[in-house]
C-alpha positions as CSV (number, residue, x, y, z in Angstrom):
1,X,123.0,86.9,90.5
2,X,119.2,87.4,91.9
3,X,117.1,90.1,92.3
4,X,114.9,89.4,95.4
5,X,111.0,90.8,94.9
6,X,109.2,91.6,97.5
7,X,105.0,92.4,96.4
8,X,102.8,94.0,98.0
9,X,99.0,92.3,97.6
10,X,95.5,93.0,98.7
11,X,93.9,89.4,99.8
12,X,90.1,90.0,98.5
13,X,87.3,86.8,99.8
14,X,83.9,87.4,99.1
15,X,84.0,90.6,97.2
16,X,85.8,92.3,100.7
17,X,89.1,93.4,101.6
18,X,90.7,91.3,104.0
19,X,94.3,92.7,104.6
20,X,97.6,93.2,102.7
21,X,99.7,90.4,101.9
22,X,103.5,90.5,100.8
23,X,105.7,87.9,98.7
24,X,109.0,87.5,98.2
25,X,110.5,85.2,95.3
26,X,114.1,85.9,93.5
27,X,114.1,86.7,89.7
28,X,117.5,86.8,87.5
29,X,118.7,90.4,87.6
30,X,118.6,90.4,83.5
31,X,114.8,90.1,84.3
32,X,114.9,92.7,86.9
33,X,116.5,95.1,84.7
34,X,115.6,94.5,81.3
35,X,111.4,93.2,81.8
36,X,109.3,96.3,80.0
37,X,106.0,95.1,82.0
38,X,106.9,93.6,85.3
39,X,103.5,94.8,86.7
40,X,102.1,92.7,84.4
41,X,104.1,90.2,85.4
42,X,103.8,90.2,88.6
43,X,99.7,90.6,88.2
44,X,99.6,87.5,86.6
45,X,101.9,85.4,89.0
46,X,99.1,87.1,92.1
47,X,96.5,85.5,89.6
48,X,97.9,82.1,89.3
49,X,98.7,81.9,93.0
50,X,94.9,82.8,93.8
51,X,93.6,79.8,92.4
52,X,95.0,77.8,95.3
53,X,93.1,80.6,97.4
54,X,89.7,80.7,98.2
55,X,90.0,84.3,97.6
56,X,92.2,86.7,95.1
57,X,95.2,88.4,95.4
58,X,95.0,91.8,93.7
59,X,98.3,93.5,92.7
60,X,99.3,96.7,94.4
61,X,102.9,97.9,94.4
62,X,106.9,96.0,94.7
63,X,110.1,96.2,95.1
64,X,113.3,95.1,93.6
65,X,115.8,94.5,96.0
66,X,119.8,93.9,94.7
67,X,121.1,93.6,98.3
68,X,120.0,92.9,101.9
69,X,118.8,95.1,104.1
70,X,121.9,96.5,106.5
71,X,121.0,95.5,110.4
72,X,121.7,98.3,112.4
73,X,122.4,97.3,115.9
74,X,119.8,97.4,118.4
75,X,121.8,98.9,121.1
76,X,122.5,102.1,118.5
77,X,118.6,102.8,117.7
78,X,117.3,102.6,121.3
79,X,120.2,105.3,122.5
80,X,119.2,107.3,119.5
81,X,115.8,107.0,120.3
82,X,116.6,107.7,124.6
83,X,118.7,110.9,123.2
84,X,115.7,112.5,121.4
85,X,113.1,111.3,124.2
86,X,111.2,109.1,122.4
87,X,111.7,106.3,125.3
């Protein structure tokens, strides 16, 4: 099985902040759950990527995610939303 990864990066050009980035990629779920230093891991990937970059991607959190996301319907959330007056 696979362990989807989502990052969350900060894209830096110049020396300046220019807005968060996320990436996803799939990692064995032995690596999920057994890596000591994923951070580090991870860093390093961001580091490799940004030399295709003409700026740097700077590690700042992830997440590990063993299943997908369940879809709630549409039609449920807006009359939830329409009960409480939010619409």
């Amino acid at each position: 099985m696979a362990t989807k990864v989502r990052i969350l990066a900060q894209y830096i050009e110049n020396g300046k902040a220019k807005g968060g980035t996320e990436f996803e990629f799939n990692i064995s779920d032995a690596h999920s759950m057994y890596c000591s230093n994923l951070e580090e891991v991870f860093s390093e990937i961001l580091r490799v990527t940004s030399e295709s970059w003409a700026g740097d991607f700077t590690y700042i959190s992830h997440e590990l995610l063993f299943q997908e996301p369940i879809q709630l319907e549409g039609a449920l959330t807006s009359k939830v939303m329409e009960d409480m007056g939010v619409l």
